[in-house]
KEKE-3310 file (N, C-alpha, C; in steps of 0.2 Angstrom, whole numbers, plus 5000, padded with zeros to 4 digits):
npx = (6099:6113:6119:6113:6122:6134:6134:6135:6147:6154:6152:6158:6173:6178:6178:6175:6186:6191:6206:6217:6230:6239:6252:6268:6276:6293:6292:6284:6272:6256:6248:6233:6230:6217:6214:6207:6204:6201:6197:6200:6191:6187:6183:6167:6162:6161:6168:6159:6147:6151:6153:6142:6136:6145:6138:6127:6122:6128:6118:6106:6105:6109:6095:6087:6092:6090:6074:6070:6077:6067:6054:6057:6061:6052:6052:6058:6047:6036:6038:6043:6029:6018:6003:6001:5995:5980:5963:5952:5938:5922)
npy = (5556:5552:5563:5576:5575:5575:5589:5596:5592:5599:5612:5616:5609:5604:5593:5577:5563:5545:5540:5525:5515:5502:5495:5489:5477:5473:5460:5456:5455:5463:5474:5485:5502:5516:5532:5545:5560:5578:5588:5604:5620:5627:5619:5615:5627:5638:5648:5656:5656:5666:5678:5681:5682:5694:5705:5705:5709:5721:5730:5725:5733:5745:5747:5747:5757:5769:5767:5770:5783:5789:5788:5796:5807:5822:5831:5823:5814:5822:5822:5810:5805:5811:5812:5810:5819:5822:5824:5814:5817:5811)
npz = (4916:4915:4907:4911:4925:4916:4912:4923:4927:4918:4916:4928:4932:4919:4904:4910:4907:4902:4902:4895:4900:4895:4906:4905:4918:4926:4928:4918:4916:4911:4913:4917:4917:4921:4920:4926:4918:4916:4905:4898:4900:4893:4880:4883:4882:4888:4889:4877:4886:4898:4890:4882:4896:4900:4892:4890:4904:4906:4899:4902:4914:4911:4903:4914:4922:4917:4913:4927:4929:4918:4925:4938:4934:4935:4924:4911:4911:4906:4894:4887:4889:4885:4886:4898:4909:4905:4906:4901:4891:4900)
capx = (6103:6120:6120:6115:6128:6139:6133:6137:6154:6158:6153:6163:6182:6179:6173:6179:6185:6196:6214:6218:6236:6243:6258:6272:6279:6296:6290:6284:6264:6255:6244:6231:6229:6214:6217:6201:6206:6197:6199:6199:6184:6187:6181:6166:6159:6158:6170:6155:6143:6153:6154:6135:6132:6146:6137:6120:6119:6127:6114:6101:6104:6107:6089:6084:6093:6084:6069:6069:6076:6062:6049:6061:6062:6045:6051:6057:6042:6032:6044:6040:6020:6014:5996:6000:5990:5976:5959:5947:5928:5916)
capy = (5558:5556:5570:5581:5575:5578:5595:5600:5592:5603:5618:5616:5605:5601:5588:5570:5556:5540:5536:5520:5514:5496:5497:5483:5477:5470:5454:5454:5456:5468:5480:5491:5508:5518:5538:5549:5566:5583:5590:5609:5621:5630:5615:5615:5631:5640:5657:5658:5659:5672:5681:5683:5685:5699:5709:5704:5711:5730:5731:5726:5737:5750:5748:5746:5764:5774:5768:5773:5787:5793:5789:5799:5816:5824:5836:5818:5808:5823:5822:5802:5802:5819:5812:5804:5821:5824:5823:5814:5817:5804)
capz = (4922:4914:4902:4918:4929:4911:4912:4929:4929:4914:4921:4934:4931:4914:4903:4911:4900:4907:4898:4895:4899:4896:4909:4905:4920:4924:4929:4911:4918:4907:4922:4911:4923:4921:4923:4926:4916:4916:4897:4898:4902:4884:4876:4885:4878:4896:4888:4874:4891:4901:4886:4884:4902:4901:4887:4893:4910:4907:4894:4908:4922:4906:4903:4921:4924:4909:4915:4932:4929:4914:4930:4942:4935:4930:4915:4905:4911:4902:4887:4886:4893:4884:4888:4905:4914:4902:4907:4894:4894:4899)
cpx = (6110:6123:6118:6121:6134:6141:6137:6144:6157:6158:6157:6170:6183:6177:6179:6180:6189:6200:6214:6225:6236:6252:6263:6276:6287:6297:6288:6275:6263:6247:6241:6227:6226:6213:6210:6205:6203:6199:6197:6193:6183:6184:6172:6159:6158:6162:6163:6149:6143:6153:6149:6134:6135:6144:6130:6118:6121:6123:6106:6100:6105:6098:6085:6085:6089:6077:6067:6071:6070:6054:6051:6057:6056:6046:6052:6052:6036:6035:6039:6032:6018:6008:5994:5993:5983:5971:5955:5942:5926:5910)
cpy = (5559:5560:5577:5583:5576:5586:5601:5598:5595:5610:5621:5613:5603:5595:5580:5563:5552:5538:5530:5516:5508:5497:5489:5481:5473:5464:5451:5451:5463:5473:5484:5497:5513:5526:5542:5557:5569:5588:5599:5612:5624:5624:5615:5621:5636:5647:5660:5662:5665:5677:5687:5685:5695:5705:5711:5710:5719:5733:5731:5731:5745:5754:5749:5755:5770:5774:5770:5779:5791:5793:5793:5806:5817:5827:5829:5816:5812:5822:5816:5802:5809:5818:5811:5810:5823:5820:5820:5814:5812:5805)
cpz = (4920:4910:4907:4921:4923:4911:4917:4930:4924:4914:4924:4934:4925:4910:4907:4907:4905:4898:4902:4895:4899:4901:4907:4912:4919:4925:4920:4911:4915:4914:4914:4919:4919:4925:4921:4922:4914:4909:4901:4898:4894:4880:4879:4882:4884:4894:4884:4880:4895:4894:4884:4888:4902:4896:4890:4898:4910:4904:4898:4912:4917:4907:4908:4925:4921:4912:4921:4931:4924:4920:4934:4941:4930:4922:4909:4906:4906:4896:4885:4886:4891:4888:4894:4911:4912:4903:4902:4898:4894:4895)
residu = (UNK:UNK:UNK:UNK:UNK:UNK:UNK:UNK:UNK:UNK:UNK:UNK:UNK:UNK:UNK:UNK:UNK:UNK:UNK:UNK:UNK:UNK:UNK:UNK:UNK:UNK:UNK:UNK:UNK:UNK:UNK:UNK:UNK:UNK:UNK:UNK:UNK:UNK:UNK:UNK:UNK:UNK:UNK:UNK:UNK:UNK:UNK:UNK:UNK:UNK:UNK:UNK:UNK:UNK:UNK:UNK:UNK:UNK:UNK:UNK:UNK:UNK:UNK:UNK:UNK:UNK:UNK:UNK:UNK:UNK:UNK:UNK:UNK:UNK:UNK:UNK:UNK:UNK:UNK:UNK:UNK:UNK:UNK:UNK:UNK:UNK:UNK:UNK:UNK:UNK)
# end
């Protein structure tokens, strides 16, 4: 579960770590002050993702176009499916 909840919070803000500070006061009491910090999203790996997605999907709807249109317009769909009208004997 906390490799999940690691996942989603890196996705999202970054990965979180806690800094550790000894604070000296001037009483001469040593205070230790515990600082949540969200390390950058580049470390994370999340450019590499968008990266893929953005190569990915014009490549998709590429394919997705091609192919409707060779089912659209009948002269390509003969081009592609020479056999697609031909009668065979029983």
């Amino acid at each position: 579960m906390n490799q999940d909840y690691h996942r989603k919070r890196c996705a999202k803000d970054g990965i979180p770590t806690v800094k550790e500070e000894e604070v000296l006061e001037e009483s001469g009491m040593r205070r230790t002050q515990l600082t949540l910090v969200f390390e950058p999203m580049s470390e994370c790996g999340s450019a590499v993702n968008v990266l893929a997605i953005a190569i990915a999907v014009p490549i998709a709807v590429l394919v997705v176009v091609v192919f409707v249109l060779v089912l659209a317009v009948p002269t390509i769909r003969a081009k592609v499916f020479p056999y697609q009208n031909r009668k065979f004997a029983k």
